[in-house]
C-alpha positions in Angstrom: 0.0 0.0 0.0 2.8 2.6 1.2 4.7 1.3 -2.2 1.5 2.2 -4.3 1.6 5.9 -2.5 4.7 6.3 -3.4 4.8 5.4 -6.4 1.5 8.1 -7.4 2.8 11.0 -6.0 6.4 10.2 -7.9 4.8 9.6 -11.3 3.3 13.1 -12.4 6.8 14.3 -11.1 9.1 11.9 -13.0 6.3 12.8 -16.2 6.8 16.4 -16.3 10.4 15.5 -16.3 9.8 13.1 -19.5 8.3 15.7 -21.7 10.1 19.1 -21.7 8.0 20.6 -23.9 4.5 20.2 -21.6 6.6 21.6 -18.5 7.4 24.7 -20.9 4.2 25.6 -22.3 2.3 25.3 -18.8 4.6 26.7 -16.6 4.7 30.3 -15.3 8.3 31.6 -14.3 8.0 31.6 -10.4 10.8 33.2 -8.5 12.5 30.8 -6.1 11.8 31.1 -2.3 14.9 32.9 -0.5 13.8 33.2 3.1 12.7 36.1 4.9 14.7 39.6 4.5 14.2 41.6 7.9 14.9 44.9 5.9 11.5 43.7 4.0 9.8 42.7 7.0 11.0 45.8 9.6 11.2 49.1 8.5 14.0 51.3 10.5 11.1 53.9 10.6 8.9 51.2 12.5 12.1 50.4 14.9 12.7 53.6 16.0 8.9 54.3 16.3 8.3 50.9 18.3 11.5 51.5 20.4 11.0 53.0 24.5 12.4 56.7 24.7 13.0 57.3 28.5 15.1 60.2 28.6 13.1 61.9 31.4 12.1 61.2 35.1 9.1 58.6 34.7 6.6 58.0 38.1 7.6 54.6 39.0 7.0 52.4 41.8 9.5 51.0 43.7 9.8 47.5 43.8 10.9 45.0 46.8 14.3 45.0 47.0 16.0 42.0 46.2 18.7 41.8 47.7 18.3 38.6 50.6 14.4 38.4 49.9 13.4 35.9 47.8 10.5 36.1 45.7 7.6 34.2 47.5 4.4 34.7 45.4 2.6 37.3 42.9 3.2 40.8 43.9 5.8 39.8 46.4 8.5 42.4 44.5 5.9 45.0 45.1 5.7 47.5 48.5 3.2 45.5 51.2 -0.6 46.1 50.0 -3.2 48.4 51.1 -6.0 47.0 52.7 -8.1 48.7 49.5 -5.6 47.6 47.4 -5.9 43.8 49.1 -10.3 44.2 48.7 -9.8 45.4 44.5 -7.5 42.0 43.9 -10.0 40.0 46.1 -13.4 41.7 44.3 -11.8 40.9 40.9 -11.5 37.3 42.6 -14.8 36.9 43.3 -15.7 38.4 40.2 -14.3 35.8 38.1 -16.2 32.9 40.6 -12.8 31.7 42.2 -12.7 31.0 45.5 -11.2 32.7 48.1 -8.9 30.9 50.5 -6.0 32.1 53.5 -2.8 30.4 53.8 0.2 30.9 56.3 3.4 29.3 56.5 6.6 30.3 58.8 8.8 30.3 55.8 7.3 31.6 53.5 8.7 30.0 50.3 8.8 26.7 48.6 12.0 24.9 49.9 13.6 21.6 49.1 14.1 20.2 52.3 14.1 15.9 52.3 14.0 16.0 48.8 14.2 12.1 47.5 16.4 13.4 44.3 15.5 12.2 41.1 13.4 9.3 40.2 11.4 10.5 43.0 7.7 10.8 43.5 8.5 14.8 43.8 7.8 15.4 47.5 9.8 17.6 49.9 8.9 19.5 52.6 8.2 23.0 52.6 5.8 22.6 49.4 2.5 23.4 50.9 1.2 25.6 53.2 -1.0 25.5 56.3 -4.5 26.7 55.2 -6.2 29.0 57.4 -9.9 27.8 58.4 -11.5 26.1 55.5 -11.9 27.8 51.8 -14.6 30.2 51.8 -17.2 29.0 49.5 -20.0 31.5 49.2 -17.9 34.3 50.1 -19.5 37.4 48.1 -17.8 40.6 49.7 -14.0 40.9 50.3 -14.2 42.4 53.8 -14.9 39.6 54.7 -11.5 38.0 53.5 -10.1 41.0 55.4 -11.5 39.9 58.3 -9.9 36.5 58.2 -6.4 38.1 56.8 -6.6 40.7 60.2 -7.3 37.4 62.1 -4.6 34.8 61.2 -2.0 38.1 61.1 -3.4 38.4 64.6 -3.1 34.8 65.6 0.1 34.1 63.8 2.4 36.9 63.9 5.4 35.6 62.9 4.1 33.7 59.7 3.9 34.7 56.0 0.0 35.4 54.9 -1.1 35.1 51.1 -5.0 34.7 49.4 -5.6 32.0 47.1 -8.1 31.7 44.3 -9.5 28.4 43.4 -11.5 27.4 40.7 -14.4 25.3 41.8 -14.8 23.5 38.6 -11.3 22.7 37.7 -10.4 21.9 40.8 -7.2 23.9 40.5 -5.6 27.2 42.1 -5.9 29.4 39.6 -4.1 32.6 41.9 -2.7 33.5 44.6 -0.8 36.7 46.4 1.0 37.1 49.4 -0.7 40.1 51.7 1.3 39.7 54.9 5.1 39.3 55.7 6.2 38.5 59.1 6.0 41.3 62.1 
């Protein structure tokens, strides 16, 4: 079967070959495909339109600095949040039907500790964090997320605090930011 393929898809090829004079009289001279030119495809009046001119002070934010703090979740590189700030990402949350959940942890990170090494199911401690109460399913206003934050920053001072957002039909987190660092 494969031969028989073959073999059709070779034979108007090795024809046209045959018979010069039918390749001449139906063929149209096509130029020959030579790749992409970049001084076809990008003008340098579209580079230097497209290109960032900074020259002057900007208003910019100030990110977390860096240096000795790792990056522990989204928004982490930012300054802390504002409570309002905290109840805008949480509405947008609720918005979009996740649910809302609190997690603390005394590290604050993912870290490898009693990692197996490779060919390993993947566990190691310092993966998952402690979740605060249950999710809260049902939850329709943010200040009551603030409530809970205020409350496991109250009861556990010393720990790292981020808000989660699930999605109840995957089944999978589909957010999550840190709003509290450790006192």
């Amino acid at each position: 079967m494969a031969s028989a393929v073959a073999s059709s898809v070779v034979a108007p090829v090795s024809l046209a070959a045959a018979s010069p004079a039918a390749v001449s009289r139906d063929s149209t001279s096509v130029k020959a495909f030579s790749g992409l030119k970049s001084a076809t495809l990008f003008s340098s009046q579209a580079q230097t339109l497209s290109s960032v001119q900074n020259g002057s002070r900007v208003q910019c934010m100030q990110v977390w600095n860096p240096i000795g703090q790792p990056k522990f979740e989204t928004f982490s590189y930012l300054p802390p949040l504002t409570d309002d700030e905290i109840a805008k990402q949480v509405d947008y949350m609720i918005q979009q039907n996740l649910i809302p959940c609190i997690e603390f942890d005394t590290v604050g990170s993912v870290s490898r500790t009693n990692f197996s090494g490779a060919g390993s199911s993947g566990y190691y401690d310092g993966r998952y964090w402690t979740m605060w109460k249950l999710p809260m399913f049902g939850c329709t206003d943010s200040s009551q997320v603030l409530r809970e934050i205020q409350e496991c920053k109250t009861q556990f001072p010393s720990c790292w605090v981020r808000v989660l957002g699930f999605d109840s039909k995957k089944q999978v987190q589909i957010c999550g930011f840190l709003v509290s660092r450790p006192n």
